[in-house]
N, C-alpha and C positions, 0 to 999 in steps of 0.2 A: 292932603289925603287923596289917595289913586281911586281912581274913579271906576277902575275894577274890583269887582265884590268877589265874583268867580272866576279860575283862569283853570282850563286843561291842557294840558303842551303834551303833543304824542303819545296822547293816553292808550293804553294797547293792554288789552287782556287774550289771553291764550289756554285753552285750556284742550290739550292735548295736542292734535289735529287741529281744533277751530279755533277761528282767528273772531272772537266776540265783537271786541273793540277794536279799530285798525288807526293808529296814530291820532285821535282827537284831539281837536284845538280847538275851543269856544273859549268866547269870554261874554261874562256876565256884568254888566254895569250894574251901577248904584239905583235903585227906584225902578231899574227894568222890571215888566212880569216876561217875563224869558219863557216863551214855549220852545218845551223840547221834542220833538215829533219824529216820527216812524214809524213803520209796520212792525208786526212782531216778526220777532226775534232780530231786530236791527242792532240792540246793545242797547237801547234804554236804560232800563232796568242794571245791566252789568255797568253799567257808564257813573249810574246813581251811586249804588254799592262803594263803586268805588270812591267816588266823592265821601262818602260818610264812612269811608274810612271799615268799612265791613267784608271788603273784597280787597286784596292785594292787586295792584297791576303789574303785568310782566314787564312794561317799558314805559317813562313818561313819567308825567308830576301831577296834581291837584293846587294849584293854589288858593284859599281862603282870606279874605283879607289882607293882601301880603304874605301869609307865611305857608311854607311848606308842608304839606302831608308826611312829607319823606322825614322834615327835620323836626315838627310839631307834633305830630302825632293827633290825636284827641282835642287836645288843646286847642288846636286851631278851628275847631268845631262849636268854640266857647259861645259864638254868637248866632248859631247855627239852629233851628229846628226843623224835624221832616218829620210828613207821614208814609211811610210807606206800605203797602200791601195797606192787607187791616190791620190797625192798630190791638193791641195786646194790653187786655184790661184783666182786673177781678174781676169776673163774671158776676160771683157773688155775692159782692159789694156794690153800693149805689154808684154813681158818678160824681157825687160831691167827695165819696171820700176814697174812689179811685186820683181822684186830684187832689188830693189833700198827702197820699200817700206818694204817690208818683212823679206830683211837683216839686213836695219837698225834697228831691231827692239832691237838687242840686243849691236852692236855699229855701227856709221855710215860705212859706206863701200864706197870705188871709185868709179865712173865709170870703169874708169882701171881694176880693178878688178874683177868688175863685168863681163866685156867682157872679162876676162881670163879666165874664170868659162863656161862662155858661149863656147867659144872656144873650150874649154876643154871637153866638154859632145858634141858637134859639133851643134850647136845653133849658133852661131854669125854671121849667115847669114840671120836668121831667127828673128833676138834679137828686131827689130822692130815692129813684127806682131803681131797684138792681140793674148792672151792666147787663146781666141774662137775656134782659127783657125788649132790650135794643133792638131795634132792626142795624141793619147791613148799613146805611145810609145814614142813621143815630151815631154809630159805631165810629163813622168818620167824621163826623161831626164834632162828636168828644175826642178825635185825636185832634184835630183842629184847635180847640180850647187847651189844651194839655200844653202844647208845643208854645203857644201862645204867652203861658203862666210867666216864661223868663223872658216876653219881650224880645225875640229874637231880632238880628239888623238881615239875615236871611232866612226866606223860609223855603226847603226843598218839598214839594206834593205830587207825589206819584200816582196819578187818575182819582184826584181829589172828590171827582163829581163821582164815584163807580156806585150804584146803588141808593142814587137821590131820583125822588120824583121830580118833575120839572120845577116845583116850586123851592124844594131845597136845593137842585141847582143853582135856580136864580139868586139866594141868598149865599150860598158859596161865592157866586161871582163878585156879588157887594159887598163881599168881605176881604175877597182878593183885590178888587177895587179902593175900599177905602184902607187898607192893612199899604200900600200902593204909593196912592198918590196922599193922603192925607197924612199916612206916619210915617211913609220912606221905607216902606219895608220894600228887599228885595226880593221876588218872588221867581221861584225855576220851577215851573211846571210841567209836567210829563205827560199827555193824554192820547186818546186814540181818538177822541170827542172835539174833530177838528170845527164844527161850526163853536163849541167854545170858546177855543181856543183865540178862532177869531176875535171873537167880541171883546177879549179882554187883555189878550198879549199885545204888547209893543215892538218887542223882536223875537226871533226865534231862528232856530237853528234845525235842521233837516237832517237826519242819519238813514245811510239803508245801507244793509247788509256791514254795520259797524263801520262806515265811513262818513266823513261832514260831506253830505251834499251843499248847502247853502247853508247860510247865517245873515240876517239882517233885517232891518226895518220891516213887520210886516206888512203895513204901508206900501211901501216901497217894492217890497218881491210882489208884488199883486198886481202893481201898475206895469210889471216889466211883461213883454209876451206877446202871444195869441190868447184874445177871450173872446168872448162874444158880448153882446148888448143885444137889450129886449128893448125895439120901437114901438109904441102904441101913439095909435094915429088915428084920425077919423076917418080915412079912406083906408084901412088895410090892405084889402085885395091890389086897390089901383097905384098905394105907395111901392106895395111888393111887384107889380109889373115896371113900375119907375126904375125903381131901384136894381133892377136884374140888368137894364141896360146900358148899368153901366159895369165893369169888367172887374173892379174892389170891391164888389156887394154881388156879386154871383150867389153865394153862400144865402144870401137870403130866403127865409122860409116861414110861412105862416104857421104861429104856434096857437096856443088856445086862449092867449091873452095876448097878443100879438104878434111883433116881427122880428123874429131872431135873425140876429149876421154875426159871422165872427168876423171882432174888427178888433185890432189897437185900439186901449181906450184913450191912447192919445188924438184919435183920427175923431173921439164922438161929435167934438163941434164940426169939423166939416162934415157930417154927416147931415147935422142937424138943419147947417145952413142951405145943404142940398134941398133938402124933405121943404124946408121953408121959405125957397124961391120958388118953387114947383108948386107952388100954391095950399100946400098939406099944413094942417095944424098939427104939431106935433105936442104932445100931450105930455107923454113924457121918454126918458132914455135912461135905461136904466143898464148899468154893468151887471155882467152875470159872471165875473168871473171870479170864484170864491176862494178858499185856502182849501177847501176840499178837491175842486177842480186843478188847482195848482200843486197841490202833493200829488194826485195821482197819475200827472204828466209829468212828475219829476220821477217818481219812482218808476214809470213806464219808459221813460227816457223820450221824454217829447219835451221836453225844457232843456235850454241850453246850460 
């Protein structure tokens, strides 16, 4: 079995004049959560469409599982659920049997089931109330459970968190976590909500202006660079006169919690073991360089 879930080969959309998408080529493994990231209007969104098969590309392929968009159609979509935008319910109907109607649409589904779903996105207290009644952040919640019903082996989520307090954040993320690592789902997520992104993707891939800028271990694209680190010491003042005289920690500067340098986080043990022949207790070292700080020197064009 190919250990690619997702593949795009020169995906390119065109609509008139503008170039949306411009040759895209990702791939998506098996158990990845796949952050997919950019500014707006970078082709997100148009990148999506096209994977689910709702947007035609002018040049390029989708593959799913093995099989082609071009020669599958739909079908290849079979193991497939997204939410995108806001999800599209009866208004007027509760949520137990906007999923009773909406689930079944591909095989009948339980009750049982359904309030395990429910449960699950934290809904089952609510599974009664008309969709009306929902907030914004409810809304996507029950798209969550819906998508759910057939057990997908991927799941596509287009700014999954848009309209959650931070508590239903948090619960989104445990859900993405255990849907993850627990049942193998693979997960391609779309956000502008890059501290999320962080905490939960495993690789991702970087588009601006409809091109791949990177693709890789998030891990890994983090460690590569210019960051900074935050030193907290017991002497601040007299570590930061230390530290100036030598000609790789010029950059250093007293912040409100202590010593910021921008350094390779490959160099922080030598740093440390400076700070700690020099007599300084050093308390702790902490990297400051985040996937927020790192997108916005990609897309400014300060990362190689």
């Amino acid at each position: 079995m190919s250990d690619i879930v997702l593949r795009t080969t020169g995906l390119t959309k065109r609509y008139k004049n503008r170039l949306a998408v411009d040759h895209l080529s990702i791939e998506v493994r098996r158990g990845d959560v796949f952050g997919f990231l950019g500014p707006n209007g970078a082709g997100k969104s148009t990148t999506i469409r096209m994977i689910l098969h709702l947007v035609f590309p002018s040049e390029g392929d989708v593959e799913i599982f093995g099989e082609s968009l071009k020669t599958a159609g739909h079908k290849a979509l079979a193991k497939v659920g997204a939410v995108v935008e806001k999800p599209a319910f009866y208004n007027h109907l509760s949520a137990l049997r906007n999923l009773e109607i909406l689930g079944g649409l591909q095989k009948p589904v339980t009750r049982r089931r359904i309030m395990e779903q429910l449960e699950r996105v934290g809904l089952a207290d609510r599974a009664g109330d008309p969709v009306k009644t929902y907030s914004h952040g409810m809304n996507q919640r029950l798209g969550l459970a819906l998508i759910l019903l057939n057990e997908p082996e991927l799941v596509i989520l287009d700014e999954p968190t848009t309209g959650l307090d931070p508590q239903g954040m948090k619960e989104v993320r445990e859900l993405i976590r255990e849907l993850a690592r627990e049942r193998g789902v693979t997960i391609f997520l779309s956000s502008h909500l890059l501290y999320e992104v962080e905490l939960i993707a495993t690789r991702m891939a970087i588009i601006h202006q409809g091109k791949l800028r990177v693709e890789g271990s998030v891990q890994d694209l983090l460690k590569k660079g210019p960051s900074s680190v935050l030193v907290k010491t017991d002497r601040p003042e007299e570590a930061l006169q230390f530290l100036k005289t030598n000609e790789s920690y010029r950059s250093a500067a007293i912040h409100t919690d202590g010593i910021n340098i921008e350094l390779d986080q490959e160099r922080i043990p030598e740093l440390n073991r400076r700070l700690v022949s020099a007599g300084f207790n050093v308390h702790g070292l902490i990297p400051q360089r985040t996937l927020e700080t790192y997108f916005l020197n990609l897309i400014e064009g300060h990362e190689p």
